[in-house]
N, C-alpha and C positions, 0 to 999 in steps of 0.2 A: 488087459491094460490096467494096470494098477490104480492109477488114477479115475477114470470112470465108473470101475466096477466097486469099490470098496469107498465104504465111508469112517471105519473103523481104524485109525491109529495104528493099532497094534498088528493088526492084518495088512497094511501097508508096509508096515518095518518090516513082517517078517517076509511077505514077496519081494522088497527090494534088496533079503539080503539073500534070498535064495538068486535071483538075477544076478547079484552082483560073485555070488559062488558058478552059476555058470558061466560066465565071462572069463571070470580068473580061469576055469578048467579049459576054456575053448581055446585059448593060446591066443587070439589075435590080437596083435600090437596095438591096432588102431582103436581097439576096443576099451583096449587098457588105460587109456587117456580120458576116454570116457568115465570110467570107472573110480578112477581114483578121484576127477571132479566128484563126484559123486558121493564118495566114502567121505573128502572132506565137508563135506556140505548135506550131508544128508539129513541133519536137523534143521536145517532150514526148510527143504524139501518138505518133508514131512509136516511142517508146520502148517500143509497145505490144508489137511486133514481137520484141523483144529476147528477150522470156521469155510473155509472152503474160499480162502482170496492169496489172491497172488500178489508180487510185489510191481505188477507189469504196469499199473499209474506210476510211482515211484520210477522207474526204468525211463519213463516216460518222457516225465517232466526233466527227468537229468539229464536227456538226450538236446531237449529243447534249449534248457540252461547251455549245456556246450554249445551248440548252432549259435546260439544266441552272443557267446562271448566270443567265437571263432570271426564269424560275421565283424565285429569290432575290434579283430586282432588284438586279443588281449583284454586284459581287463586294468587301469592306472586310479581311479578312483573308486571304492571299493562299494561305498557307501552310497555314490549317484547310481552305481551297477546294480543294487539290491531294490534302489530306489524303485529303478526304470523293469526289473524283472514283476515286481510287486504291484507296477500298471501294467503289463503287459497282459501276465498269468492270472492275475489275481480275479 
């Protein structure tokens, strides 16, 4: 597992691009969608490496934000909306 086993950057890049060279050889489609997420976003990824945090509070709280504007179909004042997330989350 790339991620639990290595703490070094450079040893990360280079098994996720040996991974990403067995995928392209093994032919499967389904794989390949995987894959290319991957290839575009791999410095993100890797930035895991840097300090060891993910973006998953961020993901979080964006999720709660939508709930929260869903819930009120919509959002028409923009400013009472920032207001009222700012007592909510804050």
């Amino acid at each position: 597992n790339i991620f639990n086993q290595n703490t070094d950057i450079k040893i990360a890049y280079t098994k996720l691009a040996h991974w990403y060279k067995q995928v392209e050889e093994s032919g499967f489609k389904s794989f390949q969608t995987v894959a290319n997420s991957i290839s575009l976003n791999y410095r993100s990824i890797l930035n895991y490496f840097v300090n060891r945090s993910t973006n998953a509070s961020a993901e979080s709280f964006n999720a709660k934000i939508k709930a929260f504007s869903a819930q009120f179909r919509g959002v028409k004042n923009t400013e009472f909306f920032l207001f009222r997330l700012s007592r909510i989350f804050a």
